[in-house]
Structure formats: C-alpha cells, structure tokens
KOLGU-4560 file (N, C-alpha, C; in nm, 3 decimals, padded with zeros to 5 digits):
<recs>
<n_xx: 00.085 n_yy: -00.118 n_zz: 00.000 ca_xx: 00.000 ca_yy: 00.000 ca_zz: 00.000 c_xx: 00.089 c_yy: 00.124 c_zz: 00.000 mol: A seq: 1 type: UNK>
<n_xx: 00.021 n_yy: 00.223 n_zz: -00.085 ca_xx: 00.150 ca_yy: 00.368 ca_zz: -00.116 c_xx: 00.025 c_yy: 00.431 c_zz: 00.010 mol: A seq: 2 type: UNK>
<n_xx: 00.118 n_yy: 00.534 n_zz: 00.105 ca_xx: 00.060 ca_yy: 00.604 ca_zz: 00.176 c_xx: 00.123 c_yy: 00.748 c_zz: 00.150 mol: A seq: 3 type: UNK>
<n_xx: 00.055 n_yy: 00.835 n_zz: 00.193 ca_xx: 00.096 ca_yy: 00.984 ca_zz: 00.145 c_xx: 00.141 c_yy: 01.067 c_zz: 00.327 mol: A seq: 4 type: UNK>
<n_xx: 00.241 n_yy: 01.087 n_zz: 00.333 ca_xx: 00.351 ca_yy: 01.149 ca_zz: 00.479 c_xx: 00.304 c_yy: 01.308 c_zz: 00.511 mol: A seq: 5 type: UNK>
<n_xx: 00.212 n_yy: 01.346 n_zz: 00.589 ca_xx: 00.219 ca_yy: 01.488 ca_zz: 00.597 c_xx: 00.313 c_yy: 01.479 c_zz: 00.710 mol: A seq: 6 type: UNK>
<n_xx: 00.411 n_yy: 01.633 n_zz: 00.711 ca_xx: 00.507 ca_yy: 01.655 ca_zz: 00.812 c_xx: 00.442 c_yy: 01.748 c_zz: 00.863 mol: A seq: 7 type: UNK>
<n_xx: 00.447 n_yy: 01.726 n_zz: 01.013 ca_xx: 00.334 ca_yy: 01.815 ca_zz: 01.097 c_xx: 00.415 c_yy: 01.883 c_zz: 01.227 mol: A seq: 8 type: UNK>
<n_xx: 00.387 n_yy: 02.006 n_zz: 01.269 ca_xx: 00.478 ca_yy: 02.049 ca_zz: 01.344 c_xx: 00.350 c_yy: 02.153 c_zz: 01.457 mol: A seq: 9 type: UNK>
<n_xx: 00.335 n_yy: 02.140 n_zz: 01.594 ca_xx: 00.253 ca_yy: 02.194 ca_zz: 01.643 c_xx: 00.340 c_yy: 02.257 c_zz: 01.747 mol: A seq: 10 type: UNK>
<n_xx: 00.294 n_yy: 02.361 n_zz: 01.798 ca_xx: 00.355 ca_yy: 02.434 ca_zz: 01.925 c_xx: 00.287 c_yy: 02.421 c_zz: 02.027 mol: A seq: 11 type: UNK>
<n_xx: 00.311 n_yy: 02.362 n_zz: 02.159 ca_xx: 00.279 ca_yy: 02.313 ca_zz: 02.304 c_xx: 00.275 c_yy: 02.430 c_zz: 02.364 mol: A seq: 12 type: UNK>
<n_xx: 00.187 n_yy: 02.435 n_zz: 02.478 ca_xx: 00.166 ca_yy: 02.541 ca_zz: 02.552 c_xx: 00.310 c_yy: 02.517 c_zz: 02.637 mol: A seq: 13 type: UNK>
<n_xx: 00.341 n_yy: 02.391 n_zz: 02.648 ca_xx: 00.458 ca_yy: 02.458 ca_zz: 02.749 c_xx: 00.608 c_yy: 02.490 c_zz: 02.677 mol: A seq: 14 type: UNK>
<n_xx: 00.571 n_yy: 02.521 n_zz: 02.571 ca_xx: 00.662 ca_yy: 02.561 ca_zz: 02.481 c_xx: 00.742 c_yy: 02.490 c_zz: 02.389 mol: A seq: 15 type: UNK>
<n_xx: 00.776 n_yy: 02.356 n_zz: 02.393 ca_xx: 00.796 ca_yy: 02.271 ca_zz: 02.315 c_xx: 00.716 c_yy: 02.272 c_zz: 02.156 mol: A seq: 16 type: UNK>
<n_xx: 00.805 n_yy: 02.229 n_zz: 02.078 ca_xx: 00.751 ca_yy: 02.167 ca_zz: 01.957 c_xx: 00.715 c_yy: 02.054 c_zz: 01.934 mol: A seq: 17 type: UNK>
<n_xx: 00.603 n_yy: 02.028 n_zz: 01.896 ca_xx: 00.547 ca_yy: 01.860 ca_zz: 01.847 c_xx: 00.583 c_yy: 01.846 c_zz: 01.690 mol: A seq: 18 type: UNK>
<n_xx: 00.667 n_yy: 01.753 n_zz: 01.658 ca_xx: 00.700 ca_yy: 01.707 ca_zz: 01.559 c_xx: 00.629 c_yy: 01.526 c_zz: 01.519 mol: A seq: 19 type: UNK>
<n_xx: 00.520 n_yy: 01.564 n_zz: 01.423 ca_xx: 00.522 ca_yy: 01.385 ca_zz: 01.414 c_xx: 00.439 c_yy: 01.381 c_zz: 01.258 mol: A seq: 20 type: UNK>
<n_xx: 00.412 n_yy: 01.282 n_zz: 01.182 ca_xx: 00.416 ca_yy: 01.265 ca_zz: 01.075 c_xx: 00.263 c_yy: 01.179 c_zz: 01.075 mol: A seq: 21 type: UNK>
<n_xx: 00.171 n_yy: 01.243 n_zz: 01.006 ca_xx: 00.045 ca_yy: 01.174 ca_zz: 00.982 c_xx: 00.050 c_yy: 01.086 c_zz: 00.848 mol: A seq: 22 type: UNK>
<n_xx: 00.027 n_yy: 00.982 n_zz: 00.895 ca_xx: 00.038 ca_yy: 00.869 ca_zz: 00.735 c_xx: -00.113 c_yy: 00.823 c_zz: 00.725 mol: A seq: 23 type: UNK>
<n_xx: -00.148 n_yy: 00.876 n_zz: 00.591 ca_xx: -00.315 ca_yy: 00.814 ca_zz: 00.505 c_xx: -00.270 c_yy: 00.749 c_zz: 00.396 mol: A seq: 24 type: UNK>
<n_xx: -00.371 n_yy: 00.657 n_zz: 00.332 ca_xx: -00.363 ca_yy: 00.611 ca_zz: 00.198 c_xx: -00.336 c_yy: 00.700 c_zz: 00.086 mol: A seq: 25 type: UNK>
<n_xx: -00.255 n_yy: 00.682 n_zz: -00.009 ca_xx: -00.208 ca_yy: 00.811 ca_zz: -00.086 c_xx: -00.352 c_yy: 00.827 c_zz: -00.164 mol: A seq: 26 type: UNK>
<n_xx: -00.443 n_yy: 00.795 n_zz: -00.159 ca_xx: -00.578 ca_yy: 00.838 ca_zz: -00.221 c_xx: -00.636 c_yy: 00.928 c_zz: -00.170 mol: A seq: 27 type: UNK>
<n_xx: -00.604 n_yy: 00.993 n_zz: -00.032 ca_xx: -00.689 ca_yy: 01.110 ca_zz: 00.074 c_xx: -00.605 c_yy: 01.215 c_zz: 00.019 mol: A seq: 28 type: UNK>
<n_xx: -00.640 n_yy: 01.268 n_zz: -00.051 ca_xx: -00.623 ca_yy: 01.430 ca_zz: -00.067 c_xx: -00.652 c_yy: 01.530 c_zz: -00.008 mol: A seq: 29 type: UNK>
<n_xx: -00.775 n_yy: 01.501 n_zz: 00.068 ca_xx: -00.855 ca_yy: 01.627 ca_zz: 00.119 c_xx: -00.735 c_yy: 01.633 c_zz: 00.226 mol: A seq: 30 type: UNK>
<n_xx: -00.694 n_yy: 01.776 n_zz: 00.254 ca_xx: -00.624 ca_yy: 01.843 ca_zz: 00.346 c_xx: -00.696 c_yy: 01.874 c_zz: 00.496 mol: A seq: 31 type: UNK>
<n_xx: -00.836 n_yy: 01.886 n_zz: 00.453 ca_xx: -00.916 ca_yy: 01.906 ca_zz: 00.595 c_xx: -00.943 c_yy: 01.752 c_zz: 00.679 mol: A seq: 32 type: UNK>
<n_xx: -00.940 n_yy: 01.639 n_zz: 00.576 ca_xx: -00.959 ca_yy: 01.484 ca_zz: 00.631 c_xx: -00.851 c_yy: 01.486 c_zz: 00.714 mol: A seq: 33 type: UNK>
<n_xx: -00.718 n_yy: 01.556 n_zz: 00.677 ca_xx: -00.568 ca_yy: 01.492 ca_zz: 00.749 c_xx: -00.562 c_yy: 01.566 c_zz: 00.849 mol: A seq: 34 type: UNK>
<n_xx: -00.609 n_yy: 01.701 n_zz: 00.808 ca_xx: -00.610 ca_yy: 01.787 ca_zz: 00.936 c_xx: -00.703 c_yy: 01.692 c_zz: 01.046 mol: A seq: 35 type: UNK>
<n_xx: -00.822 n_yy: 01.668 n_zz: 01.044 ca_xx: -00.906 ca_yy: 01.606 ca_zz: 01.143 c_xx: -00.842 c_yy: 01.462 c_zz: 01.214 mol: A seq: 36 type: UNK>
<n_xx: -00.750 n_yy: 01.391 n_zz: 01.127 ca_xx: -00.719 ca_yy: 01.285 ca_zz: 01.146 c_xx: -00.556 c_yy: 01.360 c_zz: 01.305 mol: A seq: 37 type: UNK>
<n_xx: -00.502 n_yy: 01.421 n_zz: 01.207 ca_xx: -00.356 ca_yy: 01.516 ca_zz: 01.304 c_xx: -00.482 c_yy: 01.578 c_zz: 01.435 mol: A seq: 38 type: UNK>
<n_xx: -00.601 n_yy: 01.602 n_zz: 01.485 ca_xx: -00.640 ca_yy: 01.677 ca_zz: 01.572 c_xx: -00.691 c_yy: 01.593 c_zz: 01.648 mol: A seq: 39 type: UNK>
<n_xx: -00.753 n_yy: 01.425 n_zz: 01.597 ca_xx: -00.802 ca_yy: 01.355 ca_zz: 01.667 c_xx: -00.673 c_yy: 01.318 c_zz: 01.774 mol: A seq: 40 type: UNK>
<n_xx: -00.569 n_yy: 01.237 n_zz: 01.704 ca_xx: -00.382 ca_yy: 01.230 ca_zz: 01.737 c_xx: -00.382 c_yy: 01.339 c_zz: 01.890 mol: A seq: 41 type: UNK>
<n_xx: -00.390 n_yy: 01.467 n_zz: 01.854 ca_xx: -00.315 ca_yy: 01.527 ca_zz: 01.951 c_xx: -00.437 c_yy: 01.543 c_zz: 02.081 mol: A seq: 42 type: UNK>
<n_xx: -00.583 n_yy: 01.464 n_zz: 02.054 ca_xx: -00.657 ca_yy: 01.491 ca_zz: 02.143 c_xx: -00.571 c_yy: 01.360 c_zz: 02.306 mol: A seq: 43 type: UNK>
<n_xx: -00.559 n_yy: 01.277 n_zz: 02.156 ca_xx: -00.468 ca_yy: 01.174 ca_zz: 02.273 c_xx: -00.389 c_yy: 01.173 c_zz: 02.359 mol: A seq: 44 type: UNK>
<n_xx: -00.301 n_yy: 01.332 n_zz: 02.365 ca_xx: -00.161 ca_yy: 01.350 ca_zz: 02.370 c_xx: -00.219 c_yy: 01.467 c_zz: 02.496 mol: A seq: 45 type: UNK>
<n_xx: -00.354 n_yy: 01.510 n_zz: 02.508 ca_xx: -00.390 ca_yy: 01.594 ca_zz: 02.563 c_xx: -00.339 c_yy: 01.727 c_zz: 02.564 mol: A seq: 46 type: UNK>
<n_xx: -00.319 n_yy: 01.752 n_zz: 02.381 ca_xx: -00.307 ca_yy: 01.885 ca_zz: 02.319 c_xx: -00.401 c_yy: 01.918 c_zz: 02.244 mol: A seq: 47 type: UNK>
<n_xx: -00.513 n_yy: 02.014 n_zz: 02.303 ca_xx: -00.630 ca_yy: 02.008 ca_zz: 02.257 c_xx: -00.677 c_yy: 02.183 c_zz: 02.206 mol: A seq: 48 type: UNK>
<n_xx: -00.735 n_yy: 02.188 n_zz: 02.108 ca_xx: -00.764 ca_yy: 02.337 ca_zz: 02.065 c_xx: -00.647 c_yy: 02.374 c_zz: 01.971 mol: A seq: 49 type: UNK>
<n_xx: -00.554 n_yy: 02.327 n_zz: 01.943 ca_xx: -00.513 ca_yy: 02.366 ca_zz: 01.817 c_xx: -00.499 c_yy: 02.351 c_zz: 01.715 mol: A seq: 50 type: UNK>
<n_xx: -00.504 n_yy: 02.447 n_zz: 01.622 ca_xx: -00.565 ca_yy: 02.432 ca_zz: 01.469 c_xx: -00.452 c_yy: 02.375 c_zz: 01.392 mol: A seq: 51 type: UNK>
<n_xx: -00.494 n_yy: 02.319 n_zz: 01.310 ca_xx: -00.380 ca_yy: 02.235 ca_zz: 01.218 c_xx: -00.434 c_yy: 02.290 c_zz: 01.057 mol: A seq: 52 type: UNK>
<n_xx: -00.332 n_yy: 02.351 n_zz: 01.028 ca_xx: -00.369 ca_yy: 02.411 ca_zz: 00.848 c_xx: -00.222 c_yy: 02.405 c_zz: 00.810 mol: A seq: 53 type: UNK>
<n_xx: -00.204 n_yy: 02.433 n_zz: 00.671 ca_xx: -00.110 ca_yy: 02.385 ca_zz: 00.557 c_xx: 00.010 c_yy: 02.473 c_zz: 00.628 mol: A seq: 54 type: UNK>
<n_xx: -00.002 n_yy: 02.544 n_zz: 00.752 ca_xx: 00.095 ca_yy: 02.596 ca_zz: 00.838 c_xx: 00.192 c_yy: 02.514 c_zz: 00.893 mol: A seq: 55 type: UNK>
<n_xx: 00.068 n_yy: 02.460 n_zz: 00.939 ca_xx: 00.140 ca_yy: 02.330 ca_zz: 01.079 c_xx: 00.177 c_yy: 02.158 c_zz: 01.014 mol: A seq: 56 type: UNK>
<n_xx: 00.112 n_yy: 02.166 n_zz: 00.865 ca_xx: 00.107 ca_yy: 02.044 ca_zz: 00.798 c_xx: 00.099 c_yy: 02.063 c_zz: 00.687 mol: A seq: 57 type: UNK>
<n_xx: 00.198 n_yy: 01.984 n_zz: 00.655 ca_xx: 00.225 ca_yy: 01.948 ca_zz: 00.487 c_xx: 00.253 c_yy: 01.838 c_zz: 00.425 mol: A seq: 58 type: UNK>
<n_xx: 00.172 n_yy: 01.815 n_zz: 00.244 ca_xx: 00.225 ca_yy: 01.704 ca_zz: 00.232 c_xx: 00.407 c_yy: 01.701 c_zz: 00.217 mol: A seq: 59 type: UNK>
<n_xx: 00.456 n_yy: 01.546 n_zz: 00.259 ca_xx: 00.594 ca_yy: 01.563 ca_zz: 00.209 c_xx: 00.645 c_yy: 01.470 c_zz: 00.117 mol: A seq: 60 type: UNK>
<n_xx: 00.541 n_yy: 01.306 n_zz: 00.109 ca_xx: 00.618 ca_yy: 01.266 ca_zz: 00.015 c_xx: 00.524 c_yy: 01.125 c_zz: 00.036 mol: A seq: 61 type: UNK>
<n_xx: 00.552 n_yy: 01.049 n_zz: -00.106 ca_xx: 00.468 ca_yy: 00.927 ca_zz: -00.067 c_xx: 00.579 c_yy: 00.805 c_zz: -00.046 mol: A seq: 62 type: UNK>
<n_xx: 00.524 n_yy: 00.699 n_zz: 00.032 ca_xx: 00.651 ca_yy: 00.581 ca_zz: 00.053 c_xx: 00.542 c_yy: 00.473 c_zz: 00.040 mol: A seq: 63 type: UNK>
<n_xx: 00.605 n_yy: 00.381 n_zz: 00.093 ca_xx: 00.539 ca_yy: 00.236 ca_zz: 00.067 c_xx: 00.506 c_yy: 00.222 c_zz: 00.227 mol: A seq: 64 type: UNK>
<n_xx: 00.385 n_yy: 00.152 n_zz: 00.292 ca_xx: 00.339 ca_yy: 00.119 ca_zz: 00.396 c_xx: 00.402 c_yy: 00.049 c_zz: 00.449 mol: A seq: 65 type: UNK>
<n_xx: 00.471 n_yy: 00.016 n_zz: 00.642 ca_xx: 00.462 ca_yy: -00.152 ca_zz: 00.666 c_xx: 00.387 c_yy: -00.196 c_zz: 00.727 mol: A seq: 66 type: UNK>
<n_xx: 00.378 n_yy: -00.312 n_zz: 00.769 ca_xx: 00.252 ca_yy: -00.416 ca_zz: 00.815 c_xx: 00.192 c_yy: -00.286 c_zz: 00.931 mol: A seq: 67 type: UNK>
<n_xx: 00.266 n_yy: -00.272 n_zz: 00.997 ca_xx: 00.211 ca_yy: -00.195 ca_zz: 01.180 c_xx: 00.123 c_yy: -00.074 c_zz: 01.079 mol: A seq: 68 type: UNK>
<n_xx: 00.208 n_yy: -00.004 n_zz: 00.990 ca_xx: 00.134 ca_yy: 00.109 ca_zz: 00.913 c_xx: 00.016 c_yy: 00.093 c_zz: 00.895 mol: A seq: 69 type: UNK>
<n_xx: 00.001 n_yy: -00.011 n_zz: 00.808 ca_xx: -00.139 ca_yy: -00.033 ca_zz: 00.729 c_xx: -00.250 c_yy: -00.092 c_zz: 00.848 mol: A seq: 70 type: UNK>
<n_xx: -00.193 n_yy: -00.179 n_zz: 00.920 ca_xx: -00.286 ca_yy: -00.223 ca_zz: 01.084 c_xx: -00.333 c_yy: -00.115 c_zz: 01.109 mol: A seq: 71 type: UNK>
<n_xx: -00.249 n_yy: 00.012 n_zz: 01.117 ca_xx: -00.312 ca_yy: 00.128 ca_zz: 01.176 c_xx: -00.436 c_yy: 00.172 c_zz: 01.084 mol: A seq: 72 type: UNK>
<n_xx: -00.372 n_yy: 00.193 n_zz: 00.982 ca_xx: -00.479 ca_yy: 00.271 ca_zz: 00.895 c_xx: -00.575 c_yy: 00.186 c_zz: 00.895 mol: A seq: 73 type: UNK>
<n_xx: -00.563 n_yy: 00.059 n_zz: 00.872 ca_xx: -00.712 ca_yy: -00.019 ca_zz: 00.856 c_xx: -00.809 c_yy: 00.028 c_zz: 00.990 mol: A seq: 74 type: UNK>
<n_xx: -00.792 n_yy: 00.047 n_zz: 01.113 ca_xx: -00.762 ca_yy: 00.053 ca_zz: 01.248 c_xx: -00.866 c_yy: 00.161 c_zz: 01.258 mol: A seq: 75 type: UNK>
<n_xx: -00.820 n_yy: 00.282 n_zz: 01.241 ca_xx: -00.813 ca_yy: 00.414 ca_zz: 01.268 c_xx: -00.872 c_yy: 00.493 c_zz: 01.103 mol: A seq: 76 type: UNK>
<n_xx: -00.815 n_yy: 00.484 n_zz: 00.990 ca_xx: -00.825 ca_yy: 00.538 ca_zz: 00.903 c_xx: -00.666 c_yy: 00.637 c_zz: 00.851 mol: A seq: 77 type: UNK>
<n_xx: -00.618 n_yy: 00.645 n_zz: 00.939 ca_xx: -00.436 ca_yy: 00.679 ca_zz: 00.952 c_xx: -00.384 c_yy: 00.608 c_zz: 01.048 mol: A seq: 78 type: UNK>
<n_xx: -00.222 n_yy: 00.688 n_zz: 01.043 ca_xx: -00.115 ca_yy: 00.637 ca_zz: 01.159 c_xx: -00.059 c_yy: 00.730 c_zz: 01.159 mol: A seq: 79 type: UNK>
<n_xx: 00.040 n_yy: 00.744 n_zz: 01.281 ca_xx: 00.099 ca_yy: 00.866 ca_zz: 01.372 c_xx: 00.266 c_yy: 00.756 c_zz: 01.363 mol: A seq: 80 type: UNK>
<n_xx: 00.334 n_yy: 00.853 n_zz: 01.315 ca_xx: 00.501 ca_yy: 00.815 ca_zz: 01.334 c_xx: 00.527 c_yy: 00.962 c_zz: 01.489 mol: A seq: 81 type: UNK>
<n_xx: 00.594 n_yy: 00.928 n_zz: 01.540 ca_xx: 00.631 ca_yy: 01.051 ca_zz: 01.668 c_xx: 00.754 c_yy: 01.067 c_zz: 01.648 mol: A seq: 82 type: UNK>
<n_xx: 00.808 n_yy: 01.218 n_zz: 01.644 ca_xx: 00.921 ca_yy: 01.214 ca_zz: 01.602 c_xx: 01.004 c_yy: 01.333 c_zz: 01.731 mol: A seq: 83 type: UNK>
<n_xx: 00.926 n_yy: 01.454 n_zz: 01.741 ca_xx: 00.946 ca_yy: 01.486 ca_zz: 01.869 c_xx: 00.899 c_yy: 01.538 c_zz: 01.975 mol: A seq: 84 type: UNK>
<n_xx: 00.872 n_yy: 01.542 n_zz: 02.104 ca_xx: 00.796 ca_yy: 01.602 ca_zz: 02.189 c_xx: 00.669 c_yy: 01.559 c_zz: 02.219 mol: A seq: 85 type: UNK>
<n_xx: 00.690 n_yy: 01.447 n_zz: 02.153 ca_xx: 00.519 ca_yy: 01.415 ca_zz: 02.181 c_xx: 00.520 c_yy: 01.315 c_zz: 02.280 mol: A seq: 86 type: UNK>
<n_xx: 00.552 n_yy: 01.326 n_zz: 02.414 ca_xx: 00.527 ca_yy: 01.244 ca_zz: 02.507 c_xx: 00.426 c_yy: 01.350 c_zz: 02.608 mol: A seq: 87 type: UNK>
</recs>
C-alpha cells in the first residue's frame, strides 16, 4: 500500500515543539480529512484546541506502507510516526 507522509509540526503550551508525521492512503487528498485525522492524534496527547492548516502540515512525500502502518490505517483510518515532543 503507497501512503501519502504529511510533516506536521505543532507548538505546546509549554513551549515545546510537536513534531510527528500523519500517514493516510495516498488516495486522501482532502487536506481538511488529514487535518481532522492530526487533531483527533493530539486529542490523545492531551493537546487540545489547536488548529492544524497547511501551516502546521504538509504534504511531504509518498513511501510504501509496513505491516504496523497499514494495521493502523485499517484501524483508525491513519497512523501517527512521533518524532518529537510528543510524550
């Protein structure tokens, strides 16, 4: 499965940067689907109320899925790679 990588970058109230990478099926184009998918993510993380637009997220590139990837997406409808600050 080809999935499409937005690189997503949010700012924490306690000042930190959230760095992490929303992966959909490269067929989701809509920018507002990925946004909703990146807002559900940070409800988890209990970073809540901030807006995610072509600011905070972008596409960056398409790759090939692996098994855990696609589990997710079947799962969820995406997957979350964490890259920084997001504990």
């Amino acid at each position: 499965m080809e999935i499409s990588v937005w690189d997503t970058y949010v700012q924490r109230t306690d000042g930190r940067r959230m760095h992490f990478d929303i992966l959909v099926p490269s067929d989701v184009k809509d920018e507002r689907t990925v946004f909703g998918f990146g807002k559900e993510y940070l409800k988890t993380k209990s970073v809540e109320n901030r807006e995610l637009s072509t600011k905070e997220c972008r596409f960056c590139h398409i790759e090939q899925a692996s098994e855990e990837m696609m589990a997710a997406i079947r799962k969820n409808g995406y997957a979350i790679i964490e890259m920084e600050n997001c504990d």
